[in-house]
N, C-alpha and C positions, 0 to 999 in steps of 0.2 A: 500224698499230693501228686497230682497227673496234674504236666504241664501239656498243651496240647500244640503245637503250630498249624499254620496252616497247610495243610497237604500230607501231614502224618498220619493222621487219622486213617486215613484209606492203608497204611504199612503195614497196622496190624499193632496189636495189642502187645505182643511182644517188643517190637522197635520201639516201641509209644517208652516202655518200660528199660528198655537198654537208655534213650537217650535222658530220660529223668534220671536215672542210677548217674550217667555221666554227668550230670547238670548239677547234683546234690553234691559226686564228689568232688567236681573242680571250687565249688562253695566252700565245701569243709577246705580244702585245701592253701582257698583265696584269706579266707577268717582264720585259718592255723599262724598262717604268714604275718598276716596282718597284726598280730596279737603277741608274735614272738620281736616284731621290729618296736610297737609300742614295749613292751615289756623292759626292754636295751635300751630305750628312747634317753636314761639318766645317763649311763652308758656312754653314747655315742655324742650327748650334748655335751658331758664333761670331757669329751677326746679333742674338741672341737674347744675348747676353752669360753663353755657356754653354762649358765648354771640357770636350773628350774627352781622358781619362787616358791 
């Protein structure tokens, strides 16, 4: 998947390619996070004197 902006396109195939490489891995990164805070969610409600139905 190529995301394009505008004005990249003229930077050249390579940039075009560094900035999706950066774009995919802040993603993996955002959804790694997100999934580790869900996962602790029983966790952190029962620290808090809170209980999941």
């Amino acid at each position: 998947m190529i995301v394009v902006f505008d004005g990249l396109e003229e930077t050249g195939l390579r940039v075009l390619n560094q900035v999706n490489h950066g774009i995919r891995q802040r993603s993996k990164e955002y959804i790694s996070n997100s999934l580790a805070i869900v996962a602790n969610m029983p966790l952190l409600l029962e620290k808090f004197g809170l209980k999941m139905h």
